[in-house]
Legacy VTK file of the C-alpha trace (Angstrom):
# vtk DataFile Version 3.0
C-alpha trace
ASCII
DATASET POLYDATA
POINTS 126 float
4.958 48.922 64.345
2.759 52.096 65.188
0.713 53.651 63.151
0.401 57.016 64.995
4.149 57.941 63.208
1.964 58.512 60.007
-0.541 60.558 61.218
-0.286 64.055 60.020
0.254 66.720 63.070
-2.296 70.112 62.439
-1.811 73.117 62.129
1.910 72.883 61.386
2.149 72.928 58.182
1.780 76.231 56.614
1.252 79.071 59.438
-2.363 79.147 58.882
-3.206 78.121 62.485
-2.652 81.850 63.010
-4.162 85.607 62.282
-1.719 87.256 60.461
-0.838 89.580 62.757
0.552 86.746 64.630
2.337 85.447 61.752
4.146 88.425 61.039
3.488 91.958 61.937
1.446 95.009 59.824
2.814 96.032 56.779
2.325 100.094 56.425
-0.315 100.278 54.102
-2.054 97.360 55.982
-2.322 98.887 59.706
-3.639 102.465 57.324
-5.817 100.526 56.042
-7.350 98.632 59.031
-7.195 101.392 61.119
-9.375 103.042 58.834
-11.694 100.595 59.275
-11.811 100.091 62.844
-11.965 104.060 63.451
-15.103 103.673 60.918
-17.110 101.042 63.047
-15.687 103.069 66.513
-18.591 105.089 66.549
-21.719 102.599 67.935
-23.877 104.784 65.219
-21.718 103.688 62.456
-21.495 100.199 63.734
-25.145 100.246 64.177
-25.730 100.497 60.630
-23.629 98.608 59.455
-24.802 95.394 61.399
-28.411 96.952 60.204
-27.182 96.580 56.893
-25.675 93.172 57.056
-28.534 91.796 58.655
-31.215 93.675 56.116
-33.079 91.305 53.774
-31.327 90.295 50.309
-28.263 92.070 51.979
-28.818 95.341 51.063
-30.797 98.145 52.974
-31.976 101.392 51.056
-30.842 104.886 52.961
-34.896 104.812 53.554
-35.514 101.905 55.667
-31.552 103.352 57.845
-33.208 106.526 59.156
-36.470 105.394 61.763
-34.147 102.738 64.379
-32.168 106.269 65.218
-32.546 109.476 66.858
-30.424 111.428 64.836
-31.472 113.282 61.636
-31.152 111.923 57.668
-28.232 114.184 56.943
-26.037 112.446 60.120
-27.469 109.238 59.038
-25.920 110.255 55.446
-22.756 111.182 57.054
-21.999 107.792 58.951
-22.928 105.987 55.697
-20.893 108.310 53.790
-17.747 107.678 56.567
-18.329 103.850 56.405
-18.003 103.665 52.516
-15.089 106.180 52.180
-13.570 103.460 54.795
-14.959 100.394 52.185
-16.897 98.470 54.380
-20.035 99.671 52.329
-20.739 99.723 48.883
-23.447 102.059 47.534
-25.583 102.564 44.532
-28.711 105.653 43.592
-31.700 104.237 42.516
-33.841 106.395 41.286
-34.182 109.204 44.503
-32.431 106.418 46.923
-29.590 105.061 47.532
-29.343 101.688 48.680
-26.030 100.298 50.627
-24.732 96.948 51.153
-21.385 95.346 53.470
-18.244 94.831 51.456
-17.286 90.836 52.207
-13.842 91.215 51.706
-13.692 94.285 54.219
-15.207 92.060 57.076
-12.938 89.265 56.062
-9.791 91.319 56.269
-10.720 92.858 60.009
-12.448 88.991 60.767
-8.639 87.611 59.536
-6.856 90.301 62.025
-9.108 89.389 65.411
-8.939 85.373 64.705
-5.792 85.033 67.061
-5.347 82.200 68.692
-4.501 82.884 72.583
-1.234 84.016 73.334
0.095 82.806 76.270
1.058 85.123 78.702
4.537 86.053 79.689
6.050 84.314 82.818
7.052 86.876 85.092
10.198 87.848 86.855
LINES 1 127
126 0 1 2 3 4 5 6 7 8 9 10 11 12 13 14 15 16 17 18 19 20 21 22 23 24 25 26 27 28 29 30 31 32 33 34 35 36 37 38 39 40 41 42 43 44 45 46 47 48 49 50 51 52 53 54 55 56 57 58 59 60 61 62 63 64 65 66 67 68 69 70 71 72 73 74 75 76 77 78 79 80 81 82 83 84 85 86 87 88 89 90 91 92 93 94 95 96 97 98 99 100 101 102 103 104 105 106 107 108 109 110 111 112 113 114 115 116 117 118 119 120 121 122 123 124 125
């Protein structure tokens, strides 16, 4: 008698070999929501900081230490911060005269969950 008939087969069982957007597609208020995001981090300023705030020690970066790696001035620097929290892949806080910003995990885990598809296989043609 083989044994291989009770071996379980992966990634069969519940759908969650897949992104959802191969699953199933975007809900409404989803696809608002991501594109949101994605128009956020389209600008290579915005996306910039925020991989300068991911990567910042303790995992926060005061507005301070954003400003020098650019050649734009603090109140653009303000305004891409300001665009990628009003998006919510930053959180922010004043301390004192600064304000110090850090990434939202369960923003990168919602666009990381959309752009984990598996590849499709391409259409045969006609």
């Amino acid at each position: 008698m083989s044994k291989q008939a009770d071996l379980p087969v992966l990634g069969q069982d519940d759908g969650a070999c897949c992104a959802p957007m191969v699953r199933e597609p975007l809900g409404e208020a989803d696809a608002a929501e991501l594109s949101r995001m994605f128009k956020a981090l389209s600008d290579p300023i915005r996306l910039r900081l925020l991989s300068l705030i991911a990567s910042h020690e303790g995992g926060e970066a005061c507005v301070c230490d954003l400003i020098g790696p650019f050649d734009v001035s603090q109140p653009t620097i303000s305004h891409h911060l300001k665009v990628l929290r009003e998006a919510g892949l930053v959180g922010s806080e004043r301390r004192g005269t600064w304000v110090y910003y850090w990434v939202l995990p369960e923003a990168l885990a919602k666009l990381s969950a959309l752009l984990e598809t598996p590849a499709v296989p391409a259409k045969a043609s006609a």
